[in-house]
C-alpha positions in Angstrom: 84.1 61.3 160.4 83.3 62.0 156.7 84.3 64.2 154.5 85.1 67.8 155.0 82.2 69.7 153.3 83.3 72.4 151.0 81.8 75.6 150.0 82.7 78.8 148.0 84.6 80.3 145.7 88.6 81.9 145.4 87.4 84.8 143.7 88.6 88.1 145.6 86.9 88.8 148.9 84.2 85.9 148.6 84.5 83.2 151.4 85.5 79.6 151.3 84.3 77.3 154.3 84.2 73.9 155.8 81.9 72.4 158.2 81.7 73.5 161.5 84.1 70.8 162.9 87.0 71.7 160.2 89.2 75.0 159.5 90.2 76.0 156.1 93.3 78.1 155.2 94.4 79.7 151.8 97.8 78.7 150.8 100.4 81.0 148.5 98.8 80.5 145.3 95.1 81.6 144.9 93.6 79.0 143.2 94.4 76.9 146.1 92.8 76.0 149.6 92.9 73.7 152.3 90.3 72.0 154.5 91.7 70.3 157.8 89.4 68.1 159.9 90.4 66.5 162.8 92.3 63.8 161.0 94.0 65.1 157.9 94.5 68.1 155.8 93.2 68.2 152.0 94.4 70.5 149.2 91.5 71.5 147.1 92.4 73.8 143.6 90.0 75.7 142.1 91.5 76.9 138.4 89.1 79.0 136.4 89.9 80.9 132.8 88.1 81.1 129.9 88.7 80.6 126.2 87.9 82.1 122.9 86.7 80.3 119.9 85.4 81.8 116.9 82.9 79.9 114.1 82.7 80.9 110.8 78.4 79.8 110.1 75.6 78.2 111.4 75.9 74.6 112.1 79.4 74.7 112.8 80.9 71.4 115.2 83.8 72.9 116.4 86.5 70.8 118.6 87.7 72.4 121.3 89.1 69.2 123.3 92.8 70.0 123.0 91.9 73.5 124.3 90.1 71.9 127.4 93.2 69.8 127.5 95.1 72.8 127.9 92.9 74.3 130.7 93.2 71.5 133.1 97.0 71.3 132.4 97.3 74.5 133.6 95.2 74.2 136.8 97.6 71.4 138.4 95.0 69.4 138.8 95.5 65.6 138.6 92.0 64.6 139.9 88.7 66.0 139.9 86.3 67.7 137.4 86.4 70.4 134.6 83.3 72.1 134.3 82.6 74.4 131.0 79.9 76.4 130.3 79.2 78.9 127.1 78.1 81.9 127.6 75.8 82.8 124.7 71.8 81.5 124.3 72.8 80.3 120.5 75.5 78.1 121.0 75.9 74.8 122.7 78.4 72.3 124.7 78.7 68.3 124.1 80.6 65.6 123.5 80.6 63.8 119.9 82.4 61.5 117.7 84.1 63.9 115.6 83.9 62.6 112.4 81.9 64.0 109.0 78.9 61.4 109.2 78.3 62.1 112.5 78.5 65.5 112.5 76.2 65.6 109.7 74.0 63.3 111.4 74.1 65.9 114.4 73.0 68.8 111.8 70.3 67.1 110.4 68.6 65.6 113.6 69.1 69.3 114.9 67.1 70.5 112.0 64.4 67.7 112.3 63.6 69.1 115.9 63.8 72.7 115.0 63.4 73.6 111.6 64.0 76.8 109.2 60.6 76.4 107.7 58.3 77.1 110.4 57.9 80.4 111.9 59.0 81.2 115.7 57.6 83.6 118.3 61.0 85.1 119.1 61.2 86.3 115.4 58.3 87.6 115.2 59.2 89.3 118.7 62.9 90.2 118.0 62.6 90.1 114.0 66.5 88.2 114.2 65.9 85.5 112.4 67.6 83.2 115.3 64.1 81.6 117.1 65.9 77.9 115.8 69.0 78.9 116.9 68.0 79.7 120.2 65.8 76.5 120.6 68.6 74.6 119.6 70.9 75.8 121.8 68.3 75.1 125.1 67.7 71.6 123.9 71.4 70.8 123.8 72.6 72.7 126.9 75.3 75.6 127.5 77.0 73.6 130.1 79.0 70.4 130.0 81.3 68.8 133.2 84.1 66.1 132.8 86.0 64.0 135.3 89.7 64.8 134.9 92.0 61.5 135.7 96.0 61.7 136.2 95.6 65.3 134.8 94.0 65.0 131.7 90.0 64.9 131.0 88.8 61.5 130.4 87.1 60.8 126.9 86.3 57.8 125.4 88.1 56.3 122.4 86.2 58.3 119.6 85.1 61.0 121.9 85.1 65.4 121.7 84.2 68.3 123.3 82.7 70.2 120.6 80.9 73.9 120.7 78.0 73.7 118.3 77.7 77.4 116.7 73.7 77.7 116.3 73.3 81.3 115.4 72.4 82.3 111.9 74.5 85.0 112.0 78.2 84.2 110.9 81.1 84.7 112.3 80.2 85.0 116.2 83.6 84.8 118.9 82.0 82.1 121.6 83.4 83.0 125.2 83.9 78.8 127.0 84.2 79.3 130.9 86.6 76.8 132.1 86.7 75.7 136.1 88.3 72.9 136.7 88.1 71.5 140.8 89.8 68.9 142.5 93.2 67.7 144.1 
């Protein structure tokens, strides 16, 4: 028999499930479940927070490895995936070597694909100044997964997470969603 199948969510009054041929069970802490087939029993942990971090201006690489670090310490998971996700249209998720050439090299190519110097439909829309930032932001994505490996997230060598802040307004507080899955 394969794989149990698994479905759902831990959040309060929203149902987990297996396949027809297994059973699932909750077990003391919340973030936990179990899916038993016929021939073994698997703890599953679902572990989601969210963290905070807060750019000064546009163009901003921000590293926010150690703080995904920290997130998948705290779950208890040892194997499996952590999954972020910004929530905000002008800012971004990826992975980079975090180092000033690079990062520079990041800015510019960003600027080569959507410069200041041409005019944008959502300004002329919204009048915010932010059509780049928010064509930016699409063409580097607001979501970013990782597998997680004897409780850590694996990276290469010279490898970050970064938030990119895109906005032209300064100082914006960026909301990360963290769930990290596995056993």
């Amino acid at each position: 028999m394969g794989s149990p199948f698994w479905y759902g969510s831990l959040l309060p009054d929203t149902p987990v499930s297996c396949s027809l041929e297994n059973s699932f069970f909750y077990l003391p802490d919340r973030n936990r479940f179990a899916c038993r087939s016929r021939d073994h029993i698997q703890v599953k942990i679902v572990f989601r927070t969210a963290f905070f971090i807060t750019s000064q201006r546009e163009g901003d690489i921000i590293d926010i490895t150690q703080e995904v670090k920290q997130a998948v310490r705290d779950s208890n998971v040892k194997n499996g995936l952590v999954h972020l996700y910004v929530r905000h249209s002008t800012a971004a998720l990826t992975t980079i070597e975090y180092e000033p050439g690079v990062l520079s090299d990041l800015r510019r190519a960003l600027s080569v694909m959507a410069p200041d110097t041409i005019p944008y439909a959502h300004d002329t829309r919204w009048g915010d100044g932010n059509g780049r930032s928010h064509v930016k932001a699409a063409i580097i994505g607001p979501s970013l997964t990782v597998p997680v490996e004897d409780g850590t997230p694996v990276c290469g060598t010279w490898q970050q997470i970064v938030l990119l802040e895109l906005d032209v307004n300064a100082g914006r507080e960026r909301e990360i969603m963290c769930t990290v899955t596995g056993e």
